[in-house]
C-alpha positions as CSV (number, residue, x, y, z in Angstrom):
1,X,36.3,-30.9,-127.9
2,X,33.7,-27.8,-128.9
3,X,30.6,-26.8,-127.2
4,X,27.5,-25.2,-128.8
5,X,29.6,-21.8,-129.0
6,X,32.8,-22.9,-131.1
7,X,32.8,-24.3,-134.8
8,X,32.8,-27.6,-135.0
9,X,35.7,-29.6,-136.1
10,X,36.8,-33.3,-137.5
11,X,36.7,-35.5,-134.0
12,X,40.3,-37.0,-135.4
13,X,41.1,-33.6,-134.2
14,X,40.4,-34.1,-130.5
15,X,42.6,-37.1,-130.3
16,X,45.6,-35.4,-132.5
17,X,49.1,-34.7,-132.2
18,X,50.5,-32.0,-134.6
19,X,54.3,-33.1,-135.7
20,X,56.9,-31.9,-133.5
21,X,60.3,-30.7,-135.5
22,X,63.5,-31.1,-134.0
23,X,64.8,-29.0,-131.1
24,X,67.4,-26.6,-130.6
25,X,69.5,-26.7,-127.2
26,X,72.0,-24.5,-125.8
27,X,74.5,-25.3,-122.8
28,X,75.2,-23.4,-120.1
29,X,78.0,-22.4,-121.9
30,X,76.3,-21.6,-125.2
31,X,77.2,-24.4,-127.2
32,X,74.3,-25.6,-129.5
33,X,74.6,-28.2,-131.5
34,X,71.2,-29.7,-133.5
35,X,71.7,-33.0,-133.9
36,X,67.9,-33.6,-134.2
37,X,66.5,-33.2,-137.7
38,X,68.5,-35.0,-140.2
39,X,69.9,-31.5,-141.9
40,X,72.8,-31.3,-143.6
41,X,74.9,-29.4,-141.7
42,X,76.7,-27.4,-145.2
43,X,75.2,-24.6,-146.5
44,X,74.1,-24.1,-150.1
45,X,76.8,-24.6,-152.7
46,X,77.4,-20.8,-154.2
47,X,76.3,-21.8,-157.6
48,X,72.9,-22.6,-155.8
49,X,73.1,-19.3,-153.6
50,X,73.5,-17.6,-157.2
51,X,70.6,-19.2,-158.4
52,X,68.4,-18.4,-154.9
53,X,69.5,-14.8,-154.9
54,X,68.6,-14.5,-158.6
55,X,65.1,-16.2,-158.1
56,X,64.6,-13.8,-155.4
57,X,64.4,-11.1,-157.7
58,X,61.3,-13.1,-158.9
59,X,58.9,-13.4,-156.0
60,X,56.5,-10.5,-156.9
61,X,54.8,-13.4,-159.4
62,X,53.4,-16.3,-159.0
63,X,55.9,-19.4,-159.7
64,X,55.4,-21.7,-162.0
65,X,52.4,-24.1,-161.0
66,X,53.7,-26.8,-163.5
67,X,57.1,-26.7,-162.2
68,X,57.7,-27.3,-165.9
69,X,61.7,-26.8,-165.4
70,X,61.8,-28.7,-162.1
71,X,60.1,-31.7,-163.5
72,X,61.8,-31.8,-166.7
73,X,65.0,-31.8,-165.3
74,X,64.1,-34.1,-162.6
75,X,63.0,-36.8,-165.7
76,X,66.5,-36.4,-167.2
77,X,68.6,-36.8,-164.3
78,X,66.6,-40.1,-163.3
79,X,66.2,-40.9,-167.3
80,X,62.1,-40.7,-167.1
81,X,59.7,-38.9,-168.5
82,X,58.3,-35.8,-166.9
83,X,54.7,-37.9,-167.2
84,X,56.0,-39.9,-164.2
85,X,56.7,-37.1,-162.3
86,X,55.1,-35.3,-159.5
87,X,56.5,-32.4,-157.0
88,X,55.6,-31.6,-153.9
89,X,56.6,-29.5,-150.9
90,X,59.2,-31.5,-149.5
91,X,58.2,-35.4,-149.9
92,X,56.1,-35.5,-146.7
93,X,54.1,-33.3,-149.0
94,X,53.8,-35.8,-151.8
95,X,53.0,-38.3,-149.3
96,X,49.9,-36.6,-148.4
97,X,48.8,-36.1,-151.9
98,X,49.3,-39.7,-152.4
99,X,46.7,-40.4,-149.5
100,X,44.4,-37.7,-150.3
101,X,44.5,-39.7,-154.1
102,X,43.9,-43.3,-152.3
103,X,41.9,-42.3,-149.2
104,X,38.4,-42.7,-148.4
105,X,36.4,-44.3,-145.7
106,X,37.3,-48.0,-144.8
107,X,40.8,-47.7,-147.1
108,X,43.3,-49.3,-145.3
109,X,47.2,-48.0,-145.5
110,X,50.2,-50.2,-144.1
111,X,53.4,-48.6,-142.9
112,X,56.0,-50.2,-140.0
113,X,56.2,-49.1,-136.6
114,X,58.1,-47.6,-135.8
115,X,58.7,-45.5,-139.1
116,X,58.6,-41.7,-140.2
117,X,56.6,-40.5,-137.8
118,X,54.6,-38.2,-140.0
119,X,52.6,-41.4,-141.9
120,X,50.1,-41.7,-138.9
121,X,49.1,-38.1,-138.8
122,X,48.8,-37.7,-142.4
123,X,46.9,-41.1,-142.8
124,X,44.4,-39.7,-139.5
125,X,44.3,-36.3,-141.7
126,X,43.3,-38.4,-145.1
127,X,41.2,-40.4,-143.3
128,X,42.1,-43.7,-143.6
129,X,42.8,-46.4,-141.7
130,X,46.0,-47.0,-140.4
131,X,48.1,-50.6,-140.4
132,X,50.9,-50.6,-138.4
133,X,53.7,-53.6,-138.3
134,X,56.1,-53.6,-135.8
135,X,59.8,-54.1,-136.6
136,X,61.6,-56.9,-136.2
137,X,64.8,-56.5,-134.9
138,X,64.6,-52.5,-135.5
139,X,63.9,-53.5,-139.3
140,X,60.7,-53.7,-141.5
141,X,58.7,-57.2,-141.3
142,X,57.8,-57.7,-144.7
143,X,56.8,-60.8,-144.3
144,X,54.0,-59.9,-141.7
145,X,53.4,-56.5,-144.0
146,X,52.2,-58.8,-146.5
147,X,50.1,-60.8,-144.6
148,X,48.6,-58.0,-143.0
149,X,47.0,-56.8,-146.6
150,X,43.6,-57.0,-146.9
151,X,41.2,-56.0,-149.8
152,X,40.8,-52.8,-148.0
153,X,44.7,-52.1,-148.1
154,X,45.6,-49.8,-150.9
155,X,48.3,-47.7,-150.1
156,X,51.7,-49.4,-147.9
157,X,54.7,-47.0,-147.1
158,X,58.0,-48.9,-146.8
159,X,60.2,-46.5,-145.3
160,X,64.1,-47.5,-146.9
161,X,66.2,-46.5,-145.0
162,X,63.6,-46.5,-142.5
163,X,63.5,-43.4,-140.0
164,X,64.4,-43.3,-137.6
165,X,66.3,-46.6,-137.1
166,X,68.1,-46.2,-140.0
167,X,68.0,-49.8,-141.7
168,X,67.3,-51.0,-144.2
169,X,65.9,-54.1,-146.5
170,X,67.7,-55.7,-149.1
171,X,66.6,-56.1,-152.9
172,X,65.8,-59.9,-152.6
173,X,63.4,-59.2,-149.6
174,X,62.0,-56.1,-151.1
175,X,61.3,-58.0,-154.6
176,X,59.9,-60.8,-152.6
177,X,57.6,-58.7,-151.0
178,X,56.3,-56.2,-153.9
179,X,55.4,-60.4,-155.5
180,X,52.6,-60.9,-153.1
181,X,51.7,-57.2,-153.0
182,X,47.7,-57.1,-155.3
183,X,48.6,-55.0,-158.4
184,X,46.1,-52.4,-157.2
185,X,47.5,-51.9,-154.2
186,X,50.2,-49.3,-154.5
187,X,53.6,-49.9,-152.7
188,X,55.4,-46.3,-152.4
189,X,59.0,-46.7,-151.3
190,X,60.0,-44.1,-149.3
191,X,63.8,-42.9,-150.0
192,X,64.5,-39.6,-148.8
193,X,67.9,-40.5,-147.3
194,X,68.9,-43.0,-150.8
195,X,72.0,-40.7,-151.3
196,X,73.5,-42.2,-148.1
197,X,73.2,-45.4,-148.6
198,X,76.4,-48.0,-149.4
199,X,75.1,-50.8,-148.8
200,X,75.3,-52.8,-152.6
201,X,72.2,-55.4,-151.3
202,X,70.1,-52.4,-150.7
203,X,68.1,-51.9,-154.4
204,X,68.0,-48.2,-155.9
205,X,63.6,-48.4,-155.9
206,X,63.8,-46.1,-159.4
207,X,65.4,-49.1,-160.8
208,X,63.2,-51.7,-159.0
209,X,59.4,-50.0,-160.2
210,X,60.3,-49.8,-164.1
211,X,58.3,-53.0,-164.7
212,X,56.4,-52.4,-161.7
213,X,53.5,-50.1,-162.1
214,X,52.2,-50.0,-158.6
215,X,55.5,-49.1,-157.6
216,X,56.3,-45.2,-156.5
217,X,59.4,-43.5,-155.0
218,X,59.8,-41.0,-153.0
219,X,62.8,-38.5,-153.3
220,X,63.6,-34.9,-151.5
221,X,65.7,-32.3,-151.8
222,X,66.0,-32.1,-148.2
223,X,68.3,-34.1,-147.0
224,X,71.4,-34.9,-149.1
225,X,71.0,-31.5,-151.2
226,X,71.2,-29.4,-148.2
227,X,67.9,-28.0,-148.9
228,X,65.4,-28.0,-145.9
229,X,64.6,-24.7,-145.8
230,X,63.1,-24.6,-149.3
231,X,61.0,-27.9,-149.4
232,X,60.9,-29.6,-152.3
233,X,60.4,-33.1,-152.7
234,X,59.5,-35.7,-156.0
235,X,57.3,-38.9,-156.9
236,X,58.2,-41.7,-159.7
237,X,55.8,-43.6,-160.6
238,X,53.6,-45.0,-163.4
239,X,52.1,-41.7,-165.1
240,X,48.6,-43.0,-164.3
241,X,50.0,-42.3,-160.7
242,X,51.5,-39.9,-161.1
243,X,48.8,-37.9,-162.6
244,X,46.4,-38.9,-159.8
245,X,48.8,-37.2,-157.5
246,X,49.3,-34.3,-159.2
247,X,45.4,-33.7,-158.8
248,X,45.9,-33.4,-155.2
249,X,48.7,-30.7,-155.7
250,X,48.1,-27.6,-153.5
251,X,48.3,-24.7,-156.3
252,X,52.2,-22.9,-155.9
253,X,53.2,-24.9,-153.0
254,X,56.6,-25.4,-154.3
255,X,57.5,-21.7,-154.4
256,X,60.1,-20.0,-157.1
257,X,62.9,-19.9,-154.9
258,X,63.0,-23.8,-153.9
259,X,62.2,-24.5,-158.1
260,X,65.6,-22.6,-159.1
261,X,67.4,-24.0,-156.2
262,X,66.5,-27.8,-156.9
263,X,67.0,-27.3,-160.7
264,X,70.7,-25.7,-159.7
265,X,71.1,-28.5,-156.9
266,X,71.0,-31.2,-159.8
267,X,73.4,-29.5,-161.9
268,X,76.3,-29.4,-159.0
269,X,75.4,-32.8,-157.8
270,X,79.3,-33.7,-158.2
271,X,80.2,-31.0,-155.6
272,X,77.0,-31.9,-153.3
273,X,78.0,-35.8,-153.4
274,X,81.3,-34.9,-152.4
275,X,79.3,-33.6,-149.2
276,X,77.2,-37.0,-149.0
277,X,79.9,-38.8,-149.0
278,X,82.0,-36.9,-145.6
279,X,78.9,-37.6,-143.9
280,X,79.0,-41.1,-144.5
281,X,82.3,-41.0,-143.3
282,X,81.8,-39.4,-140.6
283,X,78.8,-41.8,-139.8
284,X,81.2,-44.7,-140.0
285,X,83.6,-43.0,-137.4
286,X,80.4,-42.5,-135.1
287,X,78.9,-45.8,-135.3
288,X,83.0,-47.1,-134.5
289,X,83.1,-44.7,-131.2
290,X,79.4,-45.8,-130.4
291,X,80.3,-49.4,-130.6
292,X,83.8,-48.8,-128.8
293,X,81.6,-47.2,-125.7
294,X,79.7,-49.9,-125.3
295,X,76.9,-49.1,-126.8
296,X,74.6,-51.4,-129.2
297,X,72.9,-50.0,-132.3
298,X,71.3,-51.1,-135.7
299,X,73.7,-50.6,-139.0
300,X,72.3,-47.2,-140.5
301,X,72.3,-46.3,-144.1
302,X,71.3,-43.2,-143.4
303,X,72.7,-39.9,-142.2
304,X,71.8,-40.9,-138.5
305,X,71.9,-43.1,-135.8
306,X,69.7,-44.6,-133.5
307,X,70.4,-45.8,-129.9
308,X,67.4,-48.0,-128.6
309,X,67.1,-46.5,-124.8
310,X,63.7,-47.7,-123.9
311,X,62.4,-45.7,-121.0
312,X,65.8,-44.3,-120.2
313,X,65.2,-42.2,-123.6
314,X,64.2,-38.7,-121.4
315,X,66.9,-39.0,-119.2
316,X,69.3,-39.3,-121.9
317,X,67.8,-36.7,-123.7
318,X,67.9,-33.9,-121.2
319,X,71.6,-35.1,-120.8
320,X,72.6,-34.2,-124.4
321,X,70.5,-31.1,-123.8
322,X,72.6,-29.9,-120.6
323,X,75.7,-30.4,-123.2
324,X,73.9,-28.4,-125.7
325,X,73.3,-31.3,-128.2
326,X,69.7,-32.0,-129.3
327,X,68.8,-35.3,-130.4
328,X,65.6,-37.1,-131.4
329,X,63.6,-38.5,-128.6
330,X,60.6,-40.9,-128.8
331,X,59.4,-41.7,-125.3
332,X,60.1,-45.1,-124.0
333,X,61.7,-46.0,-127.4
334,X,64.9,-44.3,-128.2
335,X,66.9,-41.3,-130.0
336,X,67.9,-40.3,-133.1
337,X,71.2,-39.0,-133.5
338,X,71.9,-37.0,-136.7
339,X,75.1,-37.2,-138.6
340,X,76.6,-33.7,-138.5
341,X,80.0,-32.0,-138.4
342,X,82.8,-33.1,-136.7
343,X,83.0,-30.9,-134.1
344,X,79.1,-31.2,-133.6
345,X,79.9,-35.3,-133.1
346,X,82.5,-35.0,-131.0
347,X,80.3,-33.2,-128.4
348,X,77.6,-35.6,-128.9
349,X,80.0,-38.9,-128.5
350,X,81.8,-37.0,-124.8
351,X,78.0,-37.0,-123.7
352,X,77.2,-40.8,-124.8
353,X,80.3,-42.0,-123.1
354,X,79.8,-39.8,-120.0
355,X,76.1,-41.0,-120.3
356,X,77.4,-44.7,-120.5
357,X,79.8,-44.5,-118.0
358,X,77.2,-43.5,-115.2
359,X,74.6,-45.8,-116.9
């Protein structure tokens, strides 16, 4: 709230709640182990250090507004034209441009709940109106998503995998959906953790919006490509979408640094999926030590977990905490327990059977 001696502000303002990233812990016996953001937890492959350190030399000049290189080698790894391409910083980034480019007053966008917890703040910040469909069990409804569009809906989010549960819907289901979804309503599918997916029902959305032009996807470089310090993230879409997004771009937002880094990312994906793929492995061997405590938890196609604790969430929380293991908490709800090394598991899974055991 302001008085007659402040500025004055947007009222969504006195009723908002800035995102919260994930925290770091530290035992007693300073162990830390961040479990609680999704990271990857390798560092940069040394062909992409090379190409951060020589970018680095760069930074006295702007970068490259365009980011002509980025793009174009974004369209030929995904076999697109740059025209369908837009970049942002990080893809929560391009999901704000996308509402800026939809939202007015009375606009209506649907997303499940719960899903990536930034879509509410950045559909309060746009302006518009927000839908939300609960899951069913711990999966999107897209049945009741469809039935919940109006002729004010013009934007839905399907989160796939969704965060934070980490499951996922199937290419049958999703095609069924997008049929009932009006052509100008877009439909953005939302697949920042795609690279972790193995699941051969689950459709790859780059292949499903060819014929679909109010279809876009959603990529980042954050997650599989070990690059969440840099933020970079991409849209493909129709090119009359994608140019309406690139509008709404925020002039050098994705800096010179993160540019070379993505552009060298691409070019050692062999080496980087190698990565992908321990962490799915090691996601399999925490999801079988989850289920062998006792424990009951959704199938994830992601590169985390998520243990449904309902108002027992805190407690558990602060347990991993006192262990030195930060996890994901969303009050009354749950976690959301990163995949990360194996050490870093293995202290996580000696507090979830300790927790169990006394629960």
């Amino acid at each position: 709230m302001s008085d007659a001696n402040t500025p004055r502000f947007r009222s969504v303002l006195d009723r908002f709640v800035a995102y919260r990233p994930g925290k770091t812990v530290v035992s007693p016996e300073g162990k830390s182990y961040k479990l609680s953001s999704n990271e990857s937890p390798f560092g940069p492959l040394p062909s992409v250090v090379d190409a951060i350190t020589a970018a680095g030399g760069q930074v006295n000049r702007y970068p490259d507004n365009g980011c002509t290189a980025l793009i174009e080698a974004i369209a030929a790894r995904h076999g697109v034209s740059s025209d369908h391409i837009a970049v942002g910083c990080g893809s929560v980034a391009v999901s704000q441009m996308l509402l800026e480019a939809v939202g007015e007053p009375g606009v209506e966008v649907i997303y499940a709940w719960r899903s990536f917890e930034a879509y509410p703040l950045l559909a309060d910040l746009a302006g518009v109106t927000s839908v939300r469909v609960p899951l069913s069990d711990e999966r999107h409804d897209l049945a009741a998503m469809a039935d919940a569009i109006t002729e004010r809906t013009r934007l839905i989010f399907i989160c796939n995998p969704n965060n934070p549960t980490g499951t996922v819907v199937g290419e049958r289901e999703l095609e069924a959906f997008l049929d009932r979804v009006p052509a100008d309503c877009l439909v953005v599918l939302d697949e920042a953790y795609r690279e972790y997916v193995r699941d051969d029902a689950v459709p790859d959305g780059l292949a499903l919006r060819a014929d679909r032009p109010n279809v876009a996807v959603l990529r980042t470089f954050s997650k599989a490509y070990g690059l969440a310090g840099l933020r970079t993230g991409f849209m493909v879409a129709h090119p009359v979408v994608a140019d309406a997004v690139r509008k709404t771009y925020l002039p050098f937002s994705v800096n010179t640094v993160a540019q070379a880094a993505a552009i060298a990312s691409l070019r050692a994906e062999d080496e980087l999926f190698e990565r992908v793929e321990s962490t799915v492995k090691e996601r399999d061997r925490v999801v079988g030590a989850l289920h062998g405590q006792g424990w009951t938890l959704p199938p994830s196609e992601a590169n985390f977990v998520w243990l449904r604790l309902g108002e027992a969430t805190m407690d558990f929380t602060a347990a991993c905490a006192d262990a030195g293991v930060s996890v994901r908490p969303f009050a009354g709800e749950g976690a959301r327990i990163s995949i990360g090394l194996t050490e870093e598991n293995d202290a996580m899974l000696a507090v979830t059977a300790a927790y169990r055991s006394r629960n």
